[in-house]
mmCIF file as Biopython writes it, N, C-alpha, C and O atoms, coordinates in Angstrom:
data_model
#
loop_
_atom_site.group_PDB
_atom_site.id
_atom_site.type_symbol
_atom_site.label_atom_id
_atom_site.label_alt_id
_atom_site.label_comp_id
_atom_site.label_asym_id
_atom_site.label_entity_id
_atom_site.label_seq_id
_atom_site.pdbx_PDB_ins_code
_atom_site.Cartn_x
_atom_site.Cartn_y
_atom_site.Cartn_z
_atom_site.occupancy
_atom_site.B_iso_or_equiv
_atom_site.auth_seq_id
_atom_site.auth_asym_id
_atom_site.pdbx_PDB_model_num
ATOM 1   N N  . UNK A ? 1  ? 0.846   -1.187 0.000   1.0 0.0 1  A 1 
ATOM 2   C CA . UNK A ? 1  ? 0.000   0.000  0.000   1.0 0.0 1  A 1 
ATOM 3   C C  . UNK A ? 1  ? 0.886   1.243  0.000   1.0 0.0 1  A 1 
ATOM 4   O O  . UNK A ? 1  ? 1.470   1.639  1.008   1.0 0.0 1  A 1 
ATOM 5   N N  . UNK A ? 2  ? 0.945   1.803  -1.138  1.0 0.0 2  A 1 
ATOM 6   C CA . UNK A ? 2  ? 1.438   3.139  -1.034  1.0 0.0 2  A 1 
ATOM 7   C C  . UNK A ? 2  ? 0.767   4.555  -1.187  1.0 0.0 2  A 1 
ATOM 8   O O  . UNK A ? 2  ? 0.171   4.605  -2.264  1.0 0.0 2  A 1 
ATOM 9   N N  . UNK A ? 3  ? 0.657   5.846  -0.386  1.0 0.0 3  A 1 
ATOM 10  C CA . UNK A ? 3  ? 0.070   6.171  0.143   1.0 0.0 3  A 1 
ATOM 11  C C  . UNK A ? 3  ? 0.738   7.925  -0.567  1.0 0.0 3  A 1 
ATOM 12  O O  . UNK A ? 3  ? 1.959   8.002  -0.702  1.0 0.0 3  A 1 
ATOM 13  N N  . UNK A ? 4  ? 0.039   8.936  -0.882  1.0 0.0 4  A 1 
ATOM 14  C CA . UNK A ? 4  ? 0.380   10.461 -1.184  1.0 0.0 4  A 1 
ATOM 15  C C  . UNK A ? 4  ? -0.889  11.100 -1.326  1.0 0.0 4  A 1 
ATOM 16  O O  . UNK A ? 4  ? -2.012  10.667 -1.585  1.0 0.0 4  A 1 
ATOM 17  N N  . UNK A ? 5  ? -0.285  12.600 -1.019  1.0 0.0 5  A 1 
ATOM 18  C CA . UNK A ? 5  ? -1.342  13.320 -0.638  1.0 0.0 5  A 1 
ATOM 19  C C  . UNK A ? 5  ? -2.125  13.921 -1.929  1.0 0.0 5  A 1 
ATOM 20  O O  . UNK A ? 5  ? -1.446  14.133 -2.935  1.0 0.0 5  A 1 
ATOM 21  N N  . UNK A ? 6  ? -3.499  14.203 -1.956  1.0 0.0 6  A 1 
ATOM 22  C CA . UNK A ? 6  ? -4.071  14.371 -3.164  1.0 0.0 6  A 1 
ATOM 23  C C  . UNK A ? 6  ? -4.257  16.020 -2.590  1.0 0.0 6  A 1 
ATOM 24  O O  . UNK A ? 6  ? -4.736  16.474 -1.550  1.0 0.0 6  A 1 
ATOM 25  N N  . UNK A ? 7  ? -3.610  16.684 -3.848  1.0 0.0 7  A 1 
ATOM 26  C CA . UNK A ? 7  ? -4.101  18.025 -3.569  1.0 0.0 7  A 1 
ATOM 27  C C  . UNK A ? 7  ? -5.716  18.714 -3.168  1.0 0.0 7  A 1 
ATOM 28  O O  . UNK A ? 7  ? -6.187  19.456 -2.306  1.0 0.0 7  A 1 
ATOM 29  N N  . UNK A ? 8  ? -6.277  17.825 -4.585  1.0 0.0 8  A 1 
ATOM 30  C CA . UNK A ? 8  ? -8.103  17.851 -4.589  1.0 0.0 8  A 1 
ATOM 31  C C  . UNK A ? 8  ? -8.512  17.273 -3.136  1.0 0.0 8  A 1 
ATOM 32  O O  . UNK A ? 8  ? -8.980  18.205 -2.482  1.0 0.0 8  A 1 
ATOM 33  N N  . UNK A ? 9  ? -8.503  16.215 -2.485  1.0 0.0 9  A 1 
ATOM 34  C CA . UNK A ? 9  ? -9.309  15.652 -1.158  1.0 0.0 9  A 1 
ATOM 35  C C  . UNK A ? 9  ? -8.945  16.196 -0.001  1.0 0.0 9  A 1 
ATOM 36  O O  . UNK A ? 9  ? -9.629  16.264 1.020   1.0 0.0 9  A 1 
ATOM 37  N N  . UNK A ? 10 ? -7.418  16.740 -0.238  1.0 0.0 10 A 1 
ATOM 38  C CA . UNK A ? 10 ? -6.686  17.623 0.796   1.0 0.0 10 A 1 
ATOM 39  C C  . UNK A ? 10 ? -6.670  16.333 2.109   1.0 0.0 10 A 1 
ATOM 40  O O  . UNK A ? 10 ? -7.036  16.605 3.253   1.0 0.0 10 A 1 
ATOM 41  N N  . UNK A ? 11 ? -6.266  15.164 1.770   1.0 0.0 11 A 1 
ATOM 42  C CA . UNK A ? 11 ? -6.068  14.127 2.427   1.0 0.0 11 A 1 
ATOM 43  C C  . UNK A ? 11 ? -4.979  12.911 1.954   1.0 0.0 11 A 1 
ATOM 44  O O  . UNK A ? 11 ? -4.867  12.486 0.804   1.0 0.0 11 A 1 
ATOM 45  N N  . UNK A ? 12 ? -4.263  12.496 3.056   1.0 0.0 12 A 1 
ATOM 46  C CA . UNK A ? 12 ? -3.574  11.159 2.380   1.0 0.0 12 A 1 
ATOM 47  C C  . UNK A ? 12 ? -4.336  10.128 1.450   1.0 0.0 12 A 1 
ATOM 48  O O  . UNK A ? 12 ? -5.388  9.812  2.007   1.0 0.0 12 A 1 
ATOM 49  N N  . UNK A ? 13 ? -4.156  9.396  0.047   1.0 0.0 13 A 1 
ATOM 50  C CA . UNK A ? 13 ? -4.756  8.733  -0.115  1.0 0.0 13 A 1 
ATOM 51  C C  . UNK A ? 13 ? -3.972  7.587  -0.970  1.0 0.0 13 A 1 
ATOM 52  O O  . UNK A ? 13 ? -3.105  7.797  -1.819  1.0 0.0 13 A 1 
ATOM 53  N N  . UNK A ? 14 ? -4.509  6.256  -0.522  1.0 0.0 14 A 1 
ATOM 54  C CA . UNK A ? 14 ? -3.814  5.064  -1.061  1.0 0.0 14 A 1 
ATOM 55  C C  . UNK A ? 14 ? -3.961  4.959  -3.030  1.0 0.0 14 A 1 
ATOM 56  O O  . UNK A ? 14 ? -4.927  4.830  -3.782  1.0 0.0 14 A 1 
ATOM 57  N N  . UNK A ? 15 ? -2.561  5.085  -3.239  1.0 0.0 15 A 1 
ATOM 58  C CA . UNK A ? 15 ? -2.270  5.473  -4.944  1.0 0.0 15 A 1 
ATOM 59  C C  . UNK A ? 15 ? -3.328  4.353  -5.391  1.0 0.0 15 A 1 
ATOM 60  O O  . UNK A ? 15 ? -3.587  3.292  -4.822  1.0 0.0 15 A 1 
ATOM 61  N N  . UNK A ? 16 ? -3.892  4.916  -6.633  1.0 0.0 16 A 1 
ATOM 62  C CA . UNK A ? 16 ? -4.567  3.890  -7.201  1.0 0.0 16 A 1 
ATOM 63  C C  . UNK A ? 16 ? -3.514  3.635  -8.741  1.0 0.0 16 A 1 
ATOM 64  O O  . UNK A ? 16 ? -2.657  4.412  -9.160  1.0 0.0 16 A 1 
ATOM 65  N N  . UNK A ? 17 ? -3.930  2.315  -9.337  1.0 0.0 17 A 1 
ATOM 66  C CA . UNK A ? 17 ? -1.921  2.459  -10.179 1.0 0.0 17 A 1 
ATOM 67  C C  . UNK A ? 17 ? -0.998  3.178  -10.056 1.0 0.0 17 A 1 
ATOM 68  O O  . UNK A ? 17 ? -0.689  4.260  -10.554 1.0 0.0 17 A 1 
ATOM 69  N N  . UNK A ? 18 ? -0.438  2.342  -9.167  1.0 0.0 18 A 1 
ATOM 70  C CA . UNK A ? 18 ? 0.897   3.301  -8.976  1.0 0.0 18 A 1 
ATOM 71  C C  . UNK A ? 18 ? 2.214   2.220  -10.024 1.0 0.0 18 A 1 
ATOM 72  O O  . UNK A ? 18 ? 2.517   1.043  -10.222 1.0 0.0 18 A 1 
ATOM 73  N N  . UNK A ? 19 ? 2.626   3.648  -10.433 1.0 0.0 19 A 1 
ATOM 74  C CA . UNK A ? 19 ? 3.717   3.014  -11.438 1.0 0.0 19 A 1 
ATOM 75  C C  . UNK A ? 19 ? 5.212   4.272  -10.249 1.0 0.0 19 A 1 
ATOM 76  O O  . UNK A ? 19 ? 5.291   5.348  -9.657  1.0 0.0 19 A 1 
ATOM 77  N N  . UNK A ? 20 ? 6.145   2.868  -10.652 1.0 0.0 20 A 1 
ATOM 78  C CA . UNK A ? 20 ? 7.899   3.562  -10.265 1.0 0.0 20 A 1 
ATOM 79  C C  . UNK A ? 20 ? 8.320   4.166  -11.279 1.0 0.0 20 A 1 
ATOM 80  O O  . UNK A ? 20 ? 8.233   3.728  -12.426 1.0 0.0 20 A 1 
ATOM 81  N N  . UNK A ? 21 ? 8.864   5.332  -10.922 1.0 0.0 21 A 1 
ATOM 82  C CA . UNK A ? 21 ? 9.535   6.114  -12.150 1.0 0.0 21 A 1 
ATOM 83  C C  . UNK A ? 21 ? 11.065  6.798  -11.140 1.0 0.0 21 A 1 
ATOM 84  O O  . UNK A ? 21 ? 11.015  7.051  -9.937  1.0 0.0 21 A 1 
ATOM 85  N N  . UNK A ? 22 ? 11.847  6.908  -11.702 1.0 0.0 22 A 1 
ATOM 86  C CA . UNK A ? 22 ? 13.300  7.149  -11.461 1.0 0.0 22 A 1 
ATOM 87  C C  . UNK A ? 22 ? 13.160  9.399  -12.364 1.0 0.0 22 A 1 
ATOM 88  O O  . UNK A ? 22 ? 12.895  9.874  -13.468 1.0 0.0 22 A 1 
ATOM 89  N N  . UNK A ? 23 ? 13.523  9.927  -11.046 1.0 0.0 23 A 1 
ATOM 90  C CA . UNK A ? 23 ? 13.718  11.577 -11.348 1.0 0.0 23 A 1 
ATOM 91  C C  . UNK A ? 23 ? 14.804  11.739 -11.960 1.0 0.0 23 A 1 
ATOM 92  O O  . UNK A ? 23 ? 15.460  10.700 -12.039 1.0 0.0 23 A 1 
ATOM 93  N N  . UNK A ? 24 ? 15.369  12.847 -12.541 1.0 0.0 24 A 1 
ATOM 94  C CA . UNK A ? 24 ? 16.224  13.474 -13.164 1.0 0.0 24 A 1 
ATOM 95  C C  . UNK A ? 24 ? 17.880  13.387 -12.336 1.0 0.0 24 A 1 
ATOM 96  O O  . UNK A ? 24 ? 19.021  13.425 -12.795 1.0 0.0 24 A 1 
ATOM 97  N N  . UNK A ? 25 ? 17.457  13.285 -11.234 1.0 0.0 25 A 1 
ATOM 98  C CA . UNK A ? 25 ? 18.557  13.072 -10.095 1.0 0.0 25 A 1 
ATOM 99  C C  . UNK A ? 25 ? 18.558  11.802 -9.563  1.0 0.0 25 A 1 
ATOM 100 O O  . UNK A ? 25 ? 18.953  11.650 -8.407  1.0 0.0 25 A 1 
ATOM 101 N N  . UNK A ? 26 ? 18.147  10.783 -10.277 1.0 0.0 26 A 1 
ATOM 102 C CA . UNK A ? 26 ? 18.011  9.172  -9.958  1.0 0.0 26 A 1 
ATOM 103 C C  . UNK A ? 26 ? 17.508  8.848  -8.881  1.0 0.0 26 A 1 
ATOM 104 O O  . UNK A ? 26 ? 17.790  7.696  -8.551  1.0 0.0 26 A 1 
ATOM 105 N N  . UNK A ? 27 ? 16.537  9.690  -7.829  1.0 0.0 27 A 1 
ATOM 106 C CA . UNK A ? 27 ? 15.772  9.046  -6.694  1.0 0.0 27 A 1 
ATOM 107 C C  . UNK A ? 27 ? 14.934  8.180  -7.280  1.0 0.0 27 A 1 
ATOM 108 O O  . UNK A ? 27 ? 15.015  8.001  -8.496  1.0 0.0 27 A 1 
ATOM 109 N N  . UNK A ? 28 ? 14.100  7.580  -6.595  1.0 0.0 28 A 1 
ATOM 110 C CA . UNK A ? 28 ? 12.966  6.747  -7.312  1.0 0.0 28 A 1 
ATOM 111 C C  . UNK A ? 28 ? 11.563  7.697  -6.259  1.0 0.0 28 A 1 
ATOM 112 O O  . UNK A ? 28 ? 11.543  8.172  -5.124  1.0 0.0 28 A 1 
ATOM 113 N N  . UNK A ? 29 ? 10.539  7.601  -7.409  1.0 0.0 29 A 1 
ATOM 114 C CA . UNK A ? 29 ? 9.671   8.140  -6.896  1.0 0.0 29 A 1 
ATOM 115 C C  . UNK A ? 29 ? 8.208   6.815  -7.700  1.0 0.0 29 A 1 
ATOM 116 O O  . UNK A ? 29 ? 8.313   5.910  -8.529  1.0 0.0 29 A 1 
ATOM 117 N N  . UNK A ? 30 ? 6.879   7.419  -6.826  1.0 0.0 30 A 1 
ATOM 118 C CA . UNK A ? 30 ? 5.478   6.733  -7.526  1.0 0.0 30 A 1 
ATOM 119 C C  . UNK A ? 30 ? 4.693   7.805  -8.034  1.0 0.0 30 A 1 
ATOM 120 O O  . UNK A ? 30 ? 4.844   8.929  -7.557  1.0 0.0 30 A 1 
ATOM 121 N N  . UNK A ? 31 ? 3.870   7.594  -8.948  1.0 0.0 31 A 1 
ATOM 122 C CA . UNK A ? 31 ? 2.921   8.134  -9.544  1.0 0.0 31 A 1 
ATOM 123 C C  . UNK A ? 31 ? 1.960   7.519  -9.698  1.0 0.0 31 A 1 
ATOM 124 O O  . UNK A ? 31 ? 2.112   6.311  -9.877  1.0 0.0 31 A 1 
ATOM 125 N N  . UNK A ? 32 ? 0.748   8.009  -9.695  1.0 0.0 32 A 1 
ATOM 126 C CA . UNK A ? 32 ? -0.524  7.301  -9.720  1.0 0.0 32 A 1 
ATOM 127 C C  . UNK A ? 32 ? -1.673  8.336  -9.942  1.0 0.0 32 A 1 
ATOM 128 O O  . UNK A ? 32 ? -1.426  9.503  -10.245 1.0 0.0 32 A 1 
ATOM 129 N N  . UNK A ? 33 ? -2.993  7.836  -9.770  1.0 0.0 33 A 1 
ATOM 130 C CA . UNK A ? 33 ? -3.882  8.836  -9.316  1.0 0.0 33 A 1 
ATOM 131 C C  . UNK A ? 33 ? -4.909  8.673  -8.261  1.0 0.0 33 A 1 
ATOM 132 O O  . UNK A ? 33 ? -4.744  7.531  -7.832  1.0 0.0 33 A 1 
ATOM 133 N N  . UNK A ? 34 ? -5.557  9.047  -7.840  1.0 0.0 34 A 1 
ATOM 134 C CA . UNK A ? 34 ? -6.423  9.308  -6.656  1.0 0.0 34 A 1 
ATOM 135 C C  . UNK A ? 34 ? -7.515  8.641  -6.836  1.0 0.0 34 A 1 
ATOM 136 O O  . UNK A ? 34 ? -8.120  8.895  -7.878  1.0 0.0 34 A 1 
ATOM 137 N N  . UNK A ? 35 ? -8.113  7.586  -5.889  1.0 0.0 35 A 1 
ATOM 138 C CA . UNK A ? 35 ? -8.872  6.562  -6.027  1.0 0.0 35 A 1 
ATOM 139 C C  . UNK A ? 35 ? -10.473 7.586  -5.826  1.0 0.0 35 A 1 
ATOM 140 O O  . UNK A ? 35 ? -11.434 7.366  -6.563  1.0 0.0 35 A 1 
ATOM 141 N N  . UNK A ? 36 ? -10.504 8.504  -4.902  1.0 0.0 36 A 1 
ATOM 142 C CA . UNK A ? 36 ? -11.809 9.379  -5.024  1.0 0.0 36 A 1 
ATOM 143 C C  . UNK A ? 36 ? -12.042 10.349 -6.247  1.0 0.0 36 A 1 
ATOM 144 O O  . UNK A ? 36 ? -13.049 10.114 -6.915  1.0 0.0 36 A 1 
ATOM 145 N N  . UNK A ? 37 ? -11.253 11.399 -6.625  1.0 0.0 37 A 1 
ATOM 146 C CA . UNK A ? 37 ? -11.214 12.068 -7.506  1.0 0.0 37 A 1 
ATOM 147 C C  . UNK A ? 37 ? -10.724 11.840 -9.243  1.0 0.0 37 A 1 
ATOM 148 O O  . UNK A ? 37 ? -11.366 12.203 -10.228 1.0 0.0 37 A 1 
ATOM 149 N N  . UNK A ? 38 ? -9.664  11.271 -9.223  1.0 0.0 38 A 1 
ATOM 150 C CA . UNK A ? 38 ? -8.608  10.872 -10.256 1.0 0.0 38 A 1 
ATOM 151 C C  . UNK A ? 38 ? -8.251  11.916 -10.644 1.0 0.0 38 A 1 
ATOM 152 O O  . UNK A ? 38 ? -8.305  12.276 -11.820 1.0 0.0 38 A 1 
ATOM 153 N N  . UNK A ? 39 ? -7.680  12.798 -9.379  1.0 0.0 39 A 1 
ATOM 154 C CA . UNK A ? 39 ? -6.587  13.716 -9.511  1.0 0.0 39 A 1 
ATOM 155 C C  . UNK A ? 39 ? -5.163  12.802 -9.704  1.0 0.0 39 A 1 
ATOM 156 O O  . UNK A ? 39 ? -5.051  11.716 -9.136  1.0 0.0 39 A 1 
ATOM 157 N N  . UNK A ? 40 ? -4.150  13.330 -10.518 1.0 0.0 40 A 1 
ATOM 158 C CA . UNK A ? 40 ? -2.847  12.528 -10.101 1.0 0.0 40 A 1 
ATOM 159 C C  . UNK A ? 40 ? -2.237  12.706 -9.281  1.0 0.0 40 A 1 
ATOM 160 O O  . UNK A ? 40 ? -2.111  13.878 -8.927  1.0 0.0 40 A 1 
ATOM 161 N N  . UNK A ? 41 ? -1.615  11.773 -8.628  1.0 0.0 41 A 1 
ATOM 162 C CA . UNK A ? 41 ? -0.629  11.843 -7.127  1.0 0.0 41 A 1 
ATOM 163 C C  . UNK A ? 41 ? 0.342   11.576 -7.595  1.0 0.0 41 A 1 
ATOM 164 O O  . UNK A ? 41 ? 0.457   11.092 -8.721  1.0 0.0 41 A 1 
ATOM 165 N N  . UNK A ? 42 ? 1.809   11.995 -6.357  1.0 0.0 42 A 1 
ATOM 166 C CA . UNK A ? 42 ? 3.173   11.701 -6.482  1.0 0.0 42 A 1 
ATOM 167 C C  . UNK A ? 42 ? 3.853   11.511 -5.074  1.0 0.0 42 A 1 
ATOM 168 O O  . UNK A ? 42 ? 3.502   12.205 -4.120  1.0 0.0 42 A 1 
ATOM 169 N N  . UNK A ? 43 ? 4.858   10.533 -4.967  1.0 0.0 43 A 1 
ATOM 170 C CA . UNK A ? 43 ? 5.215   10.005 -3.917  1.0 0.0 43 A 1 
ATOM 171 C C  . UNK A ? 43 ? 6.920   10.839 -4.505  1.0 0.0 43 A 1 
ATOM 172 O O  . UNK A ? 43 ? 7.319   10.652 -5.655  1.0 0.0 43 A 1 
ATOM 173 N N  . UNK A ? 44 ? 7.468   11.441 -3.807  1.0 0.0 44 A 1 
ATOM 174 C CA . UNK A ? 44 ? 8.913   11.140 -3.844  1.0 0.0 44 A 1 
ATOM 175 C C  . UNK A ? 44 ? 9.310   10.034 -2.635  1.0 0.0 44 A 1 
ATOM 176 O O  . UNK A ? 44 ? 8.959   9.993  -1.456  1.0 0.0 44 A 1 
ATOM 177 N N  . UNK A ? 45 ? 10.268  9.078  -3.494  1.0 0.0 45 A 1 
ATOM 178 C CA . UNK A ? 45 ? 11.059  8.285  -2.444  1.0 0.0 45 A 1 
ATOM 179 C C  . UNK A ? 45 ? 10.404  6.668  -1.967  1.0 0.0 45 A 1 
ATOM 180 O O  . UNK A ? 45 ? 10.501  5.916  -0.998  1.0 0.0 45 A 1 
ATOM 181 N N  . UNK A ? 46 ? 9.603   6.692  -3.484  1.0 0.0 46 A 1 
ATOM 182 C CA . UNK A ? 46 ? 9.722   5.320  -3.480  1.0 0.0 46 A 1 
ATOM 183 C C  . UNK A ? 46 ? 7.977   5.428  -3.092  1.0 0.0 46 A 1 
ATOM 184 O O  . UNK A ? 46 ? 7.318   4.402  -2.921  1.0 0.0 46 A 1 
#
């Protein structure tokens, strides 16, 4: 379960597809979108 904040619900919310993607500076981060709204979310750090 990985978990980022949705700007729209203004609450933590569990990523709905979350895909790994690697930043410009090689951290690893998630992306997904928001299981209430389907705003997109972002996790830095995995």
């Amino acid at each position: 379960m990985v978990t980022a904040y949705c700007v729209k619900c203004k609450k933590k919310v569990e990523i709905k597809n979350p895909q790994k993607v690697t930043l410009k500076n090689k951290k690893p981060a998630t992306k997904g979108t928001c299981p209430d709204c389907g705003t997109k979310v972002f996790r830095i750090g995995g």
